[in-house]
N, C-alpha and C positions, 0 to 999 in steps of 0.2 A: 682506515686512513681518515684523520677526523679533518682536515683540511680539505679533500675531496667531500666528504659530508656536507661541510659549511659551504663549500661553493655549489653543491649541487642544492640545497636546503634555499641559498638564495636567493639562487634563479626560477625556484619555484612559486620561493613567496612571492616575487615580484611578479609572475606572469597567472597566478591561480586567483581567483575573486571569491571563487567557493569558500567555505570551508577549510582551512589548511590540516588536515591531520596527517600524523605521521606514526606507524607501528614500527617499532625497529628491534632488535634483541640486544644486551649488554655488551657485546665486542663479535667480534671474530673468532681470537682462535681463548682469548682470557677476558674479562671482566674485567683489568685494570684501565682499560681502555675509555668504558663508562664514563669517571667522573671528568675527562676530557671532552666526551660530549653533552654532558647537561648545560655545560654554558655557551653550547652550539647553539643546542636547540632552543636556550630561553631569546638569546640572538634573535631568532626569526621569527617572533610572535605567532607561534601553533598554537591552534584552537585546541588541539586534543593530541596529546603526546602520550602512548599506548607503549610499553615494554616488556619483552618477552625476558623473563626471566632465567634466559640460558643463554650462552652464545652459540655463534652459528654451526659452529665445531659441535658441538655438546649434543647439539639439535635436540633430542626430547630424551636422551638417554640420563642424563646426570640429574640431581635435585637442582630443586627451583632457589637463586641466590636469592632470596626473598631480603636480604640487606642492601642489595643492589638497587631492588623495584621501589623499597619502601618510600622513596620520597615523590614517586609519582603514579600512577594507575598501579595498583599490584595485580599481576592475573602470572596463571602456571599451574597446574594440576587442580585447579577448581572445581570439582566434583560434585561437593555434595554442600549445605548449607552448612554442614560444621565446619567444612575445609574453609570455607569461604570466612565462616567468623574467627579462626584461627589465623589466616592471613591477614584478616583486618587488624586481630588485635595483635600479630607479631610484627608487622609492619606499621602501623599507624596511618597505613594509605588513606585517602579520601574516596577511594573507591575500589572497584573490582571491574579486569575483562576477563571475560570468560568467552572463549573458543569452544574447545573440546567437549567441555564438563554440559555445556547447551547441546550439543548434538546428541548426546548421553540422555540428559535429561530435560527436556523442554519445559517443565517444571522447575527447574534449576532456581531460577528467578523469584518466583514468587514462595519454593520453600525459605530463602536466603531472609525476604522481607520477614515472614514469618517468623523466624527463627529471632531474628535481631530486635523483634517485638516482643519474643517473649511468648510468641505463640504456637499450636500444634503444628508440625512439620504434617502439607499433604503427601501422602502415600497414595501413586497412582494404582489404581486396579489392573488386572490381565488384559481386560478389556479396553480400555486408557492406552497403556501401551502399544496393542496391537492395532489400534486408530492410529497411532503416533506412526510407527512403523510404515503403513498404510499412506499414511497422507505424506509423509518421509518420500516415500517412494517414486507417489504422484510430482511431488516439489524436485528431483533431482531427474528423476528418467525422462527419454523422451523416445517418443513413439517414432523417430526418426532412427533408433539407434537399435543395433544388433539385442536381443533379450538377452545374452549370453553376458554382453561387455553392461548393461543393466545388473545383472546379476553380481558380476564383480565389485561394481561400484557400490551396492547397497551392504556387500561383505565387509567393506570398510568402517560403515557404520554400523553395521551388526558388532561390529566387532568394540566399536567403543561403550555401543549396548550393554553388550554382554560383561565389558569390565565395574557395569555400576550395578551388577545383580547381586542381591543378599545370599552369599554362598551357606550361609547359615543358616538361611529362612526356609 
């Protein structure tokens, strides 16, 4: 409802001194929706306007419409430093968010710089990761909560772990 967007977007600029940013995803249930709100959003002078490349329907199951994202932050299956340069150059974005592909790899970042210089991508060691893992752990649990509902939550991220391992190495 991009008339609710715009009234809700306004009352926010007027009352936030912060910062304005805003992460929103391409439409609801289609993407046709989109090009009705970029000129919501240029409306409200956002400092930082972030889009998830799926709509809300879609949530993480369909590809990323990366024709949709290109004219602002591109981010959406960002994984690895190639994925990253592949978006850039299919989109022409001025930049990259990355969610997911950071929890996966906290390395992420600085292989992407790497890479876009032209230089060696770092490959974290066993021992790398299982710090990562480790300090992972210490950053989301908390000694107030059940070890059990710990356990589950760290499965989550194991689990995004586990979709960046080299099944071939």
């Amino acid at each position: 409802e991009p008339g609710r967007v715009d009234a809700i977007l306004g009352a926010l600029r007027d009352a936030v001194e912060i910062p304005f940013t805003v992460k929103t995803r391409i439409g609801f249930d289609s993407p046709k929706v989109f090009d009705e709100l970029l000129p919501i959003f240029a409306r409200h002078s956002l400092d930082l306007l972030s889009v998830h490349g799926r709509t809300v329907h879609e949530m993480y199951r369909n590809e990323v419409h990366y024709d949709c994202i290109a004219r602002v932050l591109a981010n959406g299956n960002v994984h690895s430093a190639a994925k990253a340069a592949e978006v850039l150059e299919l989109t022409g974005a001025s930049g990259l968010m990355i969610g997911r592909g950071a929890i996966r790899n906290p390395w992420l970042f600085l292989q992407i710089r790497q890479r876009l210089r032209g230089e060696s991508v770092f490959v974290p060691r066993g021992c790398e990761v299982l710090a990562y893992v480790q300090a992972l752990y210490d950053a989301v649990c908390s000694p107030n909560v059940r070890e059990s509902a710990q356990v589950q939550k760290m499965k989550k991220y194991m689990n995004y772990l586990g979709e960046g391992v080299d099944r071939e190495g």
